[in-house]
HTML snippet that shows the backbone in 3Dmol.js (N, CA, C, O; Angstrom):
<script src="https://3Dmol.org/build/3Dmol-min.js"></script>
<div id="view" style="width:600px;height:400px;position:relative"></div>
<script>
const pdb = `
ATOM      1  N   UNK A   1      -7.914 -13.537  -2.474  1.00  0.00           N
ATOM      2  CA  UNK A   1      -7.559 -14.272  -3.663  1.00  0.00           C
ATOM      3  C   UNK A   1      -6.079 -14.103  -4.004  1.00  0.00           C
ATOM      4  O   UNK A   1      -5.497 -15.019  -4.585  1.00  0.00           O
ATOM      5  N   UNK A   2      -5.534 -13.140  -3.720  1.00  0.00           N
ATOM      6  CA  UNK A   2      -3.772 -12.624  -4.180  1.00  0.00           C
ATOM      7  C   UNK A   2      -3.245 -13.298  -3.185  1.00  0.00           C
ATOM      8  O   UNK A   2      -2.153 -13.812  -3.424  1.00  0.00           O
ATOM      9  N   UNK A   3      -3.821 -13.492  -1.845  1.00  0.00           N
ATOM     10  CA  UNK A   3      -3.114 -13.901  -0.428  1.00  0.00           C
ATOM     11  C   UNK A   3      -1.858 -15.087  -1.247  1.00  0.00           C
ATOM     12  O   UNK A   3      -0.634 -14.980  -1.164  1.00  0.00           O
ATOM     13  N   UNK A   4      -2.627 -16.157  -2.000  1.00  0.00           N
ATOM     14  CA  UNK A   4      -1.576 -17.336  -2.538  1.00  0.00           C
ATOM     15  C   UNK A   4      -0.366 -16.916  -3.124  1.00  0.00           C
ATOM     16  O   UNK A   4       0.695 -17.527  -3.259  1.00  0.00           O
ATOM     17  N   UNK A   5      -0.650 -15.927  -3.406  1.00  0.00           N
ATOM     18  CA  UNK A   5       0.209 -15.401  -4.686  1.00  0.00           C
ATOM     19  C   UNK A   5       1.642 -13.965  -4.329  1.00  0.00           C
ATOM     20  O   UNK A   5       2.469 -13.381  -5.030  1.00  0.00           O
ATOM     21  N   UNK A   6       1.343 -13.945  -3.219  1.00  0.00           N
ATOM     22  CA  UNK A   6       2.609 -12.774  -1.861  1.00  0.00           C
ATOM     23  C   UNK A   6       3.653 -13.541  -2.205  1.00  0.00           C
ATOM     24  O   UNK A   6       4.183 -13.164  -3.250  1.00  0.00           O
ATOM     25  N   UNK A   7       4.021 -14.253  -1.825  1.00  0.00           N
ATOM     26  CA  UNK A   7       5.410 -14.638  -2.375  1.00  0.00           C
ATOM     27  C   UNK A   7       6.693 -15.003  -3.682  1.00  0.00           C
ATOM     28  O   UNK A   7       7.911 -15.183  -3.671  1.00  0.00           O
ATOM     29  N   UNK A   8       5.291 -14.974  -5.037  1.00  0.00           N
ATOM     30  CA  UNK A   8       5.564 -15.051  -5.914  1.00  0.00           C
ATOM     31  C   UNK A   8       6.917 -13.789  -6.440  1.00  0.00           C
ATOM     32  O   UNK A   8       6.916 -12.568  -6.283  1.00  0.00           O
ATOM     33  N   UNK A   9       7.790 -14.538  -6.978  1.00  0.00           N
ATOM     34  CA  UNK A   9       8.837 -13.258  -7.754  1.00  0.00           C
ATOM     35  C   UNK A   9       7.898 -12.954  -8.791  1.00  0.00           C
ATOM     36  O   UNK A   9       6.939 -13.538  -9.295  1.00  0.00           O
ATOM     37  N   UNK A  10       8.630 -11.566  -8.993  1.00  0.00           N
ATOM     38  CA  UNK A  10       8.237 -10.859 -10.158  1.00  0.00           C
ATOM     39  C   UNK A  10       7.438  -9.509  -9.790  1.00  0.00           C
ATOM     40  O   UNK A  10       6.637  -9.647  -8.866  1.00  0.00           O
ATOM     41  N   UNK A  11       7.495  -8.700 -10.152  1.00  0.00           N
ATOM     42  CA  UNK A  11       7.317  -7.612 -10.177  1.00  0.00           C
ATOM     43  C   UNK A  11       5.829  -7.383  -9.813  1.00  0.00           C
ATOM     44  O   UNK A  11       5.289  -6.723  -8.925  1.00  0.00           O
ATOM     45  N   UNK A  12       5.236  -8.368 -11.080  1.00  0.00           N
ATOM     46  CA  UNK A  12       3.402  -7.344 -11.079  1.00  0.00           C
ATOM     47  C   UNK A  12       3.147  -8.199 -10.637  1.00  0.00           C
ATOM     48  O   UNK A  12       2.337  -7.705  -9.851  1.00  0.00           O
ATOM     49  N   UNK A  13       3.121  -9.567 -10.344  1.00  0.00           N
ATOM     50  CA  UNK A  13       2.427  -9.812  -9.078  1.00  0.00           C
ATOM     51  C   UNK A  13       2.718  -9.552  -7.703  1.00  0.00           C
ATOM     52  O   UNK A  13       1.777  -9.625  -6.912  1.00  0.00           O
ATOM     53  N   UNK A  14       4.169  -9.183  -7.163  1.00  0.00           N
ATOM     54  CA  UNK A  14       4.288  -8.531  -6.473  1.00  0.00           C
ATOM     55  C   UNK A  14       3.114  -6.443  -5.803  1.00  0.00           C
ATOM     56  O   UNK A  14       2.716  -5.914  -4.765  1.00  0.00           O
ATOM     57  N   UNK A  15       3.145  -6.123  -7.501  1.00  0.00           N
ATOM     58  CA  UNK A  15       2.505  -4.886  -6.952  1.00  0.00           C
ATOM     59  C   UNK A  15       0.990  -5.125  -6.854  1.00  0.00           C
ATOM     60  O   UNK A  15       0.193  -4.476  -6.177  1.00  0.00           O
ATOM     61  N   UNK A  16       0.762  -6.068  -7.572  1.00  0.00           N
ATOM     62  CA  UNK A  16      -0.899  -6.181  -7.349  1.00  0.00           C
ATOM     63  C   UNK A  16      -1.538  -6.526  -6.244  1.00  0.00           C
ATOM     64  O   UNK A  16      -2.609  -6.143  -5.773  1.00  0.00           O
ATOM     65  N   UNK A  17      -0.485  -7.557  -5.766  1.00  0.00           N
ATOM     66  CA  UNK A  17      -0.894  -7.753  -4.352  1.00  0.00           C
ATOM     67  C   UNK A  17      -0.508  -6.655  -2.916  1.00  0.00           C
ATOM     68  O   UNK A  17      -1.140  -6.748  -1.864  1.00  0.00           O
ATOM     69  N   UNK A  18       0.460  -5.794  -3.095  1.00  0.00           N
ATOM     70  CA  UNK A  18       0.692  -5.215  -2.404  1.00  0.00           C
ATOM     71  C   UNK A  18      -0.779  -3.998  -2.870  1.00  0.00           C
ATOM     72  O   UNK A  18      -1.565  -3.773  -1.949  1.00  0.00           O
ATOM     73  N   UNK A  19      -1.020  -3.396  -4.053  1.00  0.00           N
ATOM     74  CA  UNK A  19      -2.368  -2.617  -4.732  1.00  0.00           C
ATOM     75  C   UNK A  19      -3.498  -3.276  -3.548  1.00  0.00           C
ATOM     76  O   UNK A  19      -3.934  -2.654  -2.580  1.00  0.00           O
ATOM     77  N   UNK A  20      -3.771  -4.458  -3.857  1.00  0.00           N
ATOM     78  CA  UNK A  20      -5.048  -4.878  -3.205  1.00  0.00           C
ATOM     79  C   UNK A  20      -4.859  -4.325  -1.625  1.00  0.00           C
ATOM     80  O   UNK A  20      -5.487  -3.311  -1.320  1.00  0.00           O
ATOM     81  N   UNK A  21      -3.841  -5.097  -0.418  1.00  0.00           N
ATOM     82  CA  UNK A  21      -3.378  -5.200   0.429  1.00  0.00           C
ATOM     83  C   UNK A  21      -3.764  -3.462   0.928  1.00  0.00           C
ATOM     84  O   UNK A  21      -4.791  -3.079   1.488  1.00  0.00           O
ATOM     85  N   UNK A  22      -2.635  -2.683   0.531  1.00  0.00           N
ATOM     86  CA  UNK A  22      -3.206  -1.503   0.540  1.00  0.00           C
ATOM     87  C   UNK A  22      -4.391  -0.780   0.722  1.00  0.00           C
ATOM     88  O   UNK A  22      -4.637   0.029   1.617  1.00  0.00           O
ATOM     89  N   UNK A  23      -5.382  -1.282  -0.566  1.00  0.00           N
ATOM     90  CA  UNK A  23      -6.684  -0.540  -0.895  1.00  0.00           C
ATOM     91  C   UNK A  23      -7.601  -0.782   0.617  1.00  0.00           C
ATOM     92  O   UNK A  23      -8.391  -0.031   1.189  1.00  0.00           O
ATOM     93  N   UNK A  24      -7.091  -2.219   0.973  1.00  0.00           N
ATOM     94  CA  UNK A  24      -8.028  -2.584   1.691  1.00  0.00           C
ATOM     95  C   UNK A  24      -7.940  -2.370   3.344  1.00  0.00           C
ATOM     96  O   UNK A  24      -8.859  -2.566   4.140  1.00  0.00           O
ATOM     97  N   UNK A  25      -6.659  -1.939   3.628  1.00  0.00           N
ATOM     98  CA  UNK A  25      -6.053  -1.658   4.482  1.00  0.00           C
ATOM     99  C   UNK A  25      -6.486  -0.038   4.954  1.00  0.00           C
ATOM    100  O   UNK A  25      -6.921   0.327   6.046  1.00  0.00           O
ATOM    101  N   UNK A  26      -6.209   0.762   3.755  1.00  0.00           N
ATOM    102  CA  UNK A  26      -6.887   2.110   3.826  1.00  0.00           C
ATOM    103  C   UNK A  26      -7.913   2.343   4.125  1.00  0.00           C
ATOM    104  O   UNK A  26      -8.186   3.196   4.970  1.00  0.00           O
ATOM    105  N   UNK A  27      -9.072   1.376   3.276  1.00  0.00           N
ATOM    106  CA  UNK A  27     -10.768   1.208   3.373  1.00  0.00           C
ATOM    107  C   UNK A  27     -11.119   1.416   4.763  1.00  0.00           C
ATOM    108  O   UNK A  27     -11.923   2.233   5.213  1.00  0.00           O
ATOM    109  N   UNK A  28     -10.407   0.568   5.386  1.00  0.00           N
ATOM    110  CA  UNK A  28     -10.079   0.508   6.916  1.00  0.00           C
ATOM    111  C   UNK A  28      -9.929   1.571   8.045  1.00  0.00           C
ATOM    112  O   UNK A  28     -10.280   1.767   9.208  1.00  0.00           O
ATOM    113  N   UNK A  29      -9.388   2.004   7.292  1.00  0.00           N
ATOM    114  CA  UNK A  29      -8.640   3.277   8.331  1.00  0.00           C
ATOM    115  C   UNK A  29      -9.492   4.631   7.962  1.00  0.00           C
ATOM    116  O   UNK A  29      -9.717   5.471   8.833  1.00  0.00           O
ATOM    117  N   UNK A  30      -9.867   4.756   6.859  1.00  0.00           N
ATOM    118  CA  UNK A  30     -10.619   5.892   6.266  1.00  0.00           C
ATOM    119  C   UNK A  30     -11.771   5.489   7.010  1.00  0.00           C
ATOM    120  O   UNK A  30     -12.206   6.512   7.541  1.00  0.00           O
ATOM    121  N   UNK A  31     -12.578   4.368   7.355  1.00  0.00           N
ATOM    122  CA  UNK A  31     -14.083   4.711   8.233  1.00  0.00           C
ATOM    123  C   UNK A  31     -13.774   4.642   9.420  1.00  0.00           C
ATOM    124  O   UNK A  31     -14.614   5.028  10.232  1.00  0.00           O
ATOM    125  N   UNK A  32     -12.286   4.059   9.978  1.00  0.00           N
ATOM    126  CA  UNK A  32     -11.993   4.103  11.192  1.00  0.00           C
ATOM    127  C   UNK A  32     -12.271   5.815  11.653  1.00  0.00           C
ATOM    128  O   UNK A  32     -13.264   6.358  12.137  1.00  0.00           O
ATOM    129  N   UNK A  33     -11.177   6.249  11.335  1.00  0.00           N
ATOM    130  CA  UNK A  33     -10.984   7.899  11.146  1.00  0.00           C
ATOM    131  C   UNK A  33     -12.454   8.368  10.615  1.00  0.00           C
ATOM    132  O   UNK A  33     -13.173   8.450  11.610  1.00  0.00           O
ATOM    133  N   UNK A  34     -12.946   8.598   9.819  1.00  0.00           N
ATOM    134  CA  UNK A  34     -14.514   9.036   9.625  1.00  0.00           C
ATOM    135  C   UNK A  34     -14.984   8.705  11.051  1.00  0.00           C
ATOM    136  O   UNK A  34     -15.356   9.792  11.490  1.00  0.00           O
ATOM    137  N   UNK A  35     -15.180   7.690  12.090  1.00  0.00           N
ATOM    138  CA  UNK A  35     -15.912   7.699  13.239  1.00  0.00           C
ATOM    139  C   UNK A  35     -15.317   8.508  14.433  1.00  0.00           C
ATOM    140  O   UNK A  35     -15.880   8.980  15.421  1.00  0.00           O
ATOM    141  N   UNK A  36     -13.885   8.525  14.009  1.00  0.00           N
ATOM    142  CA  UNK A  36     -12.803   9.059  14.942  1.00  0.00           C
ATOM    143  C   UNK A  36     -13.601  10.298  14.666  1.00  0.00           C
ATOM    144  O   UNK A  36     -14.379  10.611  15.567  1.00  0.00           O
ATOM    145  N   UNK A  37     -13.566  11.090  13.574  1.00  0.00           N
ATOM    146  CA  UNK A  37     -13.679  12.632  13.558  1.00  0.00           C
ATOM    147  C   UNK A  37     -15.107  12.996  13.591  1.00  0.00           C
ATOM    148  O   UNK A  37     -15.513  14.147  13.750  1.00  0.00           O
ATOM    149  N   UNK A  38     -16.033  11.694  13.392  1.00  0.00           N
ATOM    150  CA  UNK A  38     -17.221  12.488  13.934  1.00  0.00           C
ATOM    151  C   UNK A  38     -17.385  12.300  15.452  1.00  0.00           C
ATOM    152  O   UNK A  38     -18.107  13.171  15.938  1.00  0.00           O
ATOM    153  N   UNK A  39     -17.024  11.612  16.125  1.00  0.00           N
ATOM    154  CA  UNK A  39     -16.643  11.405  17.686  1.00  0.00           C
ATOM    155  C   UNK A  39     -15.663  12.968  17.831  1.00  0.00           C
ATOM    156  O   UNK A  39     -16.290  13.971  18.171  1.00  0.00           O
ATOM    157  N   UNK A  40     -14.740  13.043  17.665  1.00  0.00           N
ATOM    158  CA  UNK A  40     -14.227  14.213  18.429  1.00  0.00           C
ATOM    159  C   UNK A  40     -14.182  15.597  17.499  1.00  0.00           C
ATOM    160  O   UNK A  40     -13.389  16.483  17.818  1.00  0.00           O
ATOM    161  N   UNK A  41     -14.943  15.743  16.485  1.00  0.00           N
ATOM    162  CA  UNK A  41     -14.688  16.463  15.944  1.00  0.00           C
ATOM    163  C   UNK A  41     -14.059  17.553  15.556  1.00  0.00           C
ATOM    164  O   UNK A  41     -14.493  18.675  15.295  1.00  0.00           O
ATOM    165  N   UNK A  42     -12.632  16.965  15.540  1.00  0.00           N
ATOM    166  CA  UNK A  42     -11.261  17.070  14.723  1.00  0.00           C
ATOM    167  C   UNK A  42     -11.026  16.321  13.248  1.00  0.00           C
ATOM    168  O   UNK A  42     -11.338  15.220  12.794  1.00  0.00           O
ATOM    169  N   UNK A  43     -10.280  17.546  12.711  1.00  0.00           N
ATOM    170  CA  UNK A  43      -9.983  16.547  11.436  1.00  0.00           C
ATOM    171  C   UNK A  43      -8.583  16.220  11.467  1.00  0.00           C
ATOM    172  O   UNK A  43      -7.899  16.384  10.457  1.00  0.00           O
ATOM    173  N   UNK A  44      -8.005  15.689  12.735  1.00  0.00           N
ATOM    174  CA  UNK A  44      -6.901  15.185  12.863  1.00  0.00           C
ATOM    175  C   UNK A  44      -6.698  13.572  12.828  1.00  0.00           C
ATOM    176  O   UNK A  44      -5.565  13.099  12.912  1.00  0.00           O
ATOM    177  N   UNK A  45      -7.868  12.739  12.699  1.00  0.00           N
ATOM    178  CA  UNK A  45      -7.693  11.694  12.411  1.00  0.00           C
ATOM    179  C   UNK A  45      -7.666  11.407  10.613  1.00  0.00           C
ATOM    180  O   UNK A  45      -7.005  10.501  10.106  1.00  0.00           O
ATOM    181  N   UNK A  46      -8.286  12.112  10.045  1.00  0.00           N
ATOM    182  CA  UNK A  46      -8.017  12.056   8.748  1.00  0.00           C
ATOM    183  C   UNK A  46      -6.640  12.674   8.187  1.00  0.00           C
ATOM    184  O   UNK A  46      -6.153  12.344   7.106  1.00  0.00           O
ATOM    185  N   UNK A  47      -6.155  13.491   8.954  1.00  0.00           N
ATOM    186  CA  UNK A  47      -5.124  14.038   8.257  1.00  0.00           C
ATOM    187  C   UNK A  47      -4.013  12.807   8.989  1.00  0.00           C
ATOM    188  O   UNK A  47      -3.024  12.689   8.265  1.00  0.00           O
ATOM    189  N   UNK A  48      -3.972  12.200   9.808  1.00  0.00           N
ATOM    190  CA  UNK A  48      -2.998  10.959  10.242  1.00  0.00           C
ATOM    191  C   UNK A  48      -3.246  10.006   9.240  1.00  0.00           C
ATOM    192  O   UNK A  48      -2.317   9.646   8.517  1.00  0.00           O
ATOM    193  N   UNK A  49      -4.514   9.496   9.086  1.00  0.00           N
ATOM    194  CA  UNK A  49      -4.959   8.694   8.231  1.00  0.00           C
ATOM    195  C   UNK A  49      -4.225   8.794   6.724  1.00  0.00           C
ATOM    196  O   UNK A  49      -3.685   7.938   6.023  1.00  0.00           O
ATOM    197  N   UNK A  50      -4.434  10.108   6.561  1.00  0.00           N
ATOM    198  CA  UNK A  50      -3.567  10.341   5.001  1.00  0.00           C
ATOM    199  C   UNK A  50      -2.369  10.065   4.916  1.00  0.00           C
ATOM    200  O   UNK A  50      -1.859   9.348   4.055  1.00  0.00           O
ATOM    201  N   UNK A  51      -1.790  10.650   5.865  1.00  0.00           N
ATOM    202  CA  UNK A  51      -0.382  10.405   6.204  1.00  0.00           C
ATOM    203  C   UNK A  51       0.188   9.217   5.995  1.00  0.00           C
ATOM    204  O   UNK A  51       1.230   9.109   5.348  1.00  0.00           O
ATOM    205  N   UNK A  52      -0.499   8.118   6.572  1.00  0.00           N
ATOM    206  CA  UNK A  52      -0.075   6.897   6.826  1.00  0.00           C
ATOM    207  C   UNK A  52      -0.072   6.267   5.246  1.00  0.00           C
ATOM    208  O   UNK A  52       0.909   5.998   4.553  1.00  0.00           O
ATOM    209  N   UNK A  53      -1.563   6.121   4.911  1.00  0.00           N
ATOM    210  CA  UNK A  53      -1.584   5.670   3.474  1.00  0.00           C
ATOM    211  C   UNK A  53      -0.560   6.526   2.974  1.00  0.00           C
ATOM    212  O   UNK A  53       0.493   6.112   3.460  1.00  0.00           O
ATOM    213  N   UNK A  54      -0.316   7.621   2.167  1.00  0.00           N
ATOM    214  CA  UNK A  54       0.462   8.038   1.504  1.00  0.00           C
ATOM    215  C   UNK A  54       2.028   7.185   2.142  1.00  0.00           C
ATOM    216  O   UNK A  54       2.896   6.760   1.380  1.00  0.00           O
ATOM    217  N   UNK A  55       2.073   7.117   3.163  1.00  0.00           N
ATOM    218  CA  UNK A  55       4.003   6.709   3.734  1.00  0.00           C
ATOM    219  C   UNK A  55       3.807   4.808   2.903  1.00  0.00           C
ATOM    220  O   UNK A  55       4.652   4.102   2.353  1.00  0.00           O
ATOM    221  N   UNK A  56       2.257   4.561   3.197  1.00  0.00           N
ATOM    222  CA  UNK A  56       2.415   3.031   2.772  1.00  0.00           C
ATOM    223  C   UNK A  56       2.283   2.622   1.120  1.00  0.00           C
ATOM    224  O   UNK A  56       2.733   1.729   0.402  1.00  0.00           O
ATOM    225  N   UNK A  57       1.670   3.445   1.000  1.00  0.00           N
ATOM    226  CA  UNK A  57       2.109   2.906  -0.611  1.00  0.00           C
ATOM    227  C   UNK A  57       3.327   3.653  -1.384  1.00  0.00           C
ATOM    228  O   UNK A  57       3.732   3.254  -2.476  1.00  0.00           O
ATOM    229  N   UNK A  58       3.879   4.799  -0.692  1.00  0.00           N
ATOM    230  CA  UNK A  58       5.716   5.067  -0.771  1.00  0.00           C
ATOM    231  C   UNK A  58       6.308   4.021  -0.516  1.00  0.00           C
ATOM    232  O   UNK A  58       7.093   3.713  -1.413  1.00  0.00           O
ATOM    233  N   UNK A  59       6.264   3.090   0.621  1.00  0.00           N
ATOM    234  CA  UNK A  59       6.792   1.979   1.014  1.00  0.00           C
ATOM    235  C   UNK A  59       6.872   0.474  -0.132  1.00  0.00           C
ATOM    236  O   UNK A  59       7.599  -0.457  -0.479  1.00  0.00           O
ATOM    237  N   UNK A  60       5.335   1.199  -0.380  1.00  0.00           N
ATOM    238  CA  UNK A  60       5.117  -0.311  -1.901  1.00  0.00           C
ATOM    239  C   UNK A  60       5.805  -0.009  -2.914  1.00  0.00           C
ATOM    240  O   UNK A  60       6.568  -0.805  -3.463  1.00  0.00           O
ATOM    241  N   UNK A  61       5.558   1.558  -3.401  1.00  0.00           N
ATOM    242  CA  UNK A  61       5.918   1.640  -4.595  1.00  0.00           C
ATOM    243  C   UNK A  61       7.528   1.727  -4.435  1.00  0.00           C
ATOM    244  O   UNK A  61       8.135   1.749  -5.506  1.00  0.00           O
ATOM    245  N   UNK A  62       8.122   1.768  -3.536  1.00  0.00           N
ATOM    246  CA  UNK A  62       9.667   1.889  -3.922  1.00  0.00           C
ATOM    247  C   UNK A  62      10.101   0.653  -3.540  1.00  0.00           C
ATOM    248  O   UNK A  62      11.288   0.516  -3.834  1.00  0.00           O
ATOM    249  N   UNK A  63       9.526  -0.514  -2.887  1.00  0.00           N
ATOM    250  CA  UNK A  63       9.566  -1.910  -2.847  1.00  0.00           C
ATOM    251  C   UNK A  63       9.558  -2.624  -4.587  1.00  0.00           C
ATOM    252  O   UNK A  63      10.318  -3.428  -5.126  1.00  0.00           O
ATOM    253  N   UNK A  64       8.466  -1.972  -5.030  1.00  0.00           N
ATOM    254  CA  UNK A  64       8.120  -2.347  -6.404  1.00  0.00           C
ATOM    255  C   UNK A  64       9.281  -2.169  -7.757  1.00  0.00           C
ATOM    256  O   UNK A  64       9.788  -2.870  -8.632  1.00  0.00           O
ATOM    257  N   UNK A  65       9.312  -0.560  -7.205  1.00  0.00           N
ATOM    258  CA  UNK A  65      10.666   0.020  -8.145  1.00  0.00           C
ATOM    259  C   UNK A  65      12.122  -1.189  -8.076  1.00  0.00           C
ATOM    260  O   UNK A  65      12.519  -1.971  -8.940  1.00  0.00           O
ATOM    261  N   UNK A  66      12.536  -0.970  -6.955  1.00  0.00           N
ATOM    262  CA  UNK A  66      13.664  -1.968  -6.593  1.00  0.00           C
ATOM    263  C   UNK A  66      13.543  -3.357  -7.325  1.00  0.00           C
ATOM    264  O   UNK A  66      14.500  -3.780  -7.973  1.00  0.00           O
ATOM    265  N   UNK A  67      12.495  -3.991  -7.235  1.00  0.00           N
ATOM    266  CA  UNK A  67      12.498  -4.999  -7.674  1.00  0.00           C
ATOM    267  C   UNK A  67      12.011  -5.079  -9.042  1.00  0.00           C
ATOM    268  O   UNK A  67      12.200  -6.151  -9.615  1.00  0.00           O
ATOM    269  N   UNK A  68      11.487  -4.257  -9.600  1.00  0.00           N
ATOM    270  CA  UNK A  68      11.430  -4.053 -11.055  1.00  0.00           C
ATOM    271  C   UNK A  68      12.565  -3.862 -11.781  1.00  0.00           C
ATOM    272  O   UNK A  68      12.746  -4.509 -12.812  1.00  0.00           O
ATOM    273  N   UNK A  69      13.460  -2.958 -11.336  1.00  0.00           N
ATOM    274  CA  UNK A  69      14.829  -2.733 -11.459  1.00  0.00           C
ATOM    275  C   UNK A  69      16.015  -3.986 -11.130  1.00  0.00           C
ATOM    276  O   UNK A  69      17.221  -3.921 -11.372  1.00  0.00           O
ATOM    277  N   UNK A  70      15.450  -4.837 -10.664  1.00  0.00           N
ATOM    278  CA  UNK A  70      16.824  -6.061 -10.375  1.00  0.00           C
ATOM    279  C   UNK A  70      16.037  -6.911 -11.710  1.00  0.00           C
ATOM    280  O   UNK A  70      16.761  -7.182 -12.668  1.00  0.00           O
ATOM    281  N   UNK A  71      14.924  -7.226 -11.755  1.00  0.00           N
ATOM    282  CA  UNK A  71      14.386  -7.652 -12.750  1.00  0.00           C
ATOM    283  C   UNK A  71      14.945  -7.182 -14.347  1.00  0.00           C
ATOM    284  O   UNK A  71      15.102  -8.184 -15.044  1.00  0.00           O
ATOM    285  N   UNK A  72      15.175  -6.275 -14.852  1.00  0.00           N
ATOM    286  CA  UNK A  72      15.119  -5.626 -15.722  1.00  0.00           C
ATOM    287  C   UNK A  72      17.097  -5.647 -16.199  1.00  0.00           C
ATOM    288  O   UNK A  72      17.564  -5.729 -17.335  1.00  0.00           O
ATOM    289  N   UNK A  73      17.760  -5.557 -15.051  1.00  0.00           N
ATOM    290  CA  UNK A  73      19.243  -5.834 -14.815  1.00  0.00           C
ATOM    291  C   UNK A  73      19.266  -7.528 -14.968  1.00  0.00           C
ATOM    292  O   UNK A  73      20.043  -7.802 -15.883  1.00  0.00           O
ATOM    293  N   UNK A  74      18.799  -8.492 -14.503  1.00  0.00           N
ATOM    294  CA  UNK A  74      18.686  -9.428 -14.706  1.00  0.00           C
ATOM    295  C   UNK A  74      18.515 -10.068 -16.258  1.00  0.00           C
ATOM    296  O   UNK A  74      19.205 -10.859 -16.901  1.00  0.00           O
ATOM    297  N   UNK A  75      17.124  -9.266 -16.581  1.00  0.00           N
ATOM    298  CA  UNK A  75      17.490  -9.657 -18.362  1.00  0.00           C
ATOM    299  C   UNK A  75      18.223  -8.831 -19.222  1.00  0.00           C
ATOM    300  O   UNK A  75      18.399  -9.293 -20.349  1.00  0.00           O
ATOM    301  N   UNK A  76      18.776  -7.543 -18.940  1.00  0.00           N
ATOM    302  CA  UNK A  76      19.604  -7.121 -20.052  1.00  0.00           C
ATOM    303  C   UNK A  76      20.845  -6.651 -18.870  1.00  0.00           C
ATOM    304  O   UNK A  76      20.924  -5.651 -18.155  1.00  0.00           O
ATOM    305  N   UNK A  77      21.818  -7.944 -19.039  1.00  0.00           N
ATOM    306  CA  UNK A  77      23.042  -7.409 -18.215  1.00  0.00           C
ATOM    307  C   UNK A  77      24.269  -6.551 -18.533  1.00  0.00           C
ATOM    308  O   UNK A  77      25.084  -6.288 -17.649  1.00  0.00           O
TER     309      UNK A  77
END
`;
const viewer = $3Dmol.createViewer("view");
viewer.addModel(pdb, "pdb");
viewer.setStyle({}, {cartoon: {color: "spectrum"}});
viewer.zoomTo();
viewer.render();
</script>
C-alpha cells in the first residue's frame, strides 16, 4: 500500500514507508535465520541477522534525519 507513495517528498511519508519496508524485510530474515540456526545449530545466523537490521534502519533513520533537517531549514531560513 506505501509502495505508491516511495517517492513522495517529505519526511513522514518518507519514514513510514521506509518503517514498513524494513519491518517486512526483517520478518524475512528473522525466519530465514530461525531455519538457518535450527539447521546448523549456531546462533550465528541470528547474530548476522541483527546486525544487518540494526545497520538498516541506521541507514533509514539517518536518511530520515537528513531530510527532516533540509525540511525544517527550508521553512525557517
Amino acid at each position: 500500500m506505501l509502495a505508491r507513495h516511495r517517492r513522495h517528498s517529505g519526511s513522514m511519508t518518507r519514514a513510514a514507508f521506509l518503517s514498513a519496508r524494513n519491518d517486512v524485510l526483517a520478518n524475512v530474515a528473522v525466519v530465514a535465520a530461525g531455519l538457518l540456526t535450527a539447521y546448523t545449530r549456531s546462533a550465528w545466523p541470528d547474530v548476522v541477522v541483527g546486525l544487518g537490521i540494526a545497520l538498516m534502519n541506521a541507514g533509514a533513520g539517518q536518511g530520515i534525519y537528513q531530510l527532516a533537517r533540509e525540511e525544517h531549514h527550508a521553512a525557517f531560513p
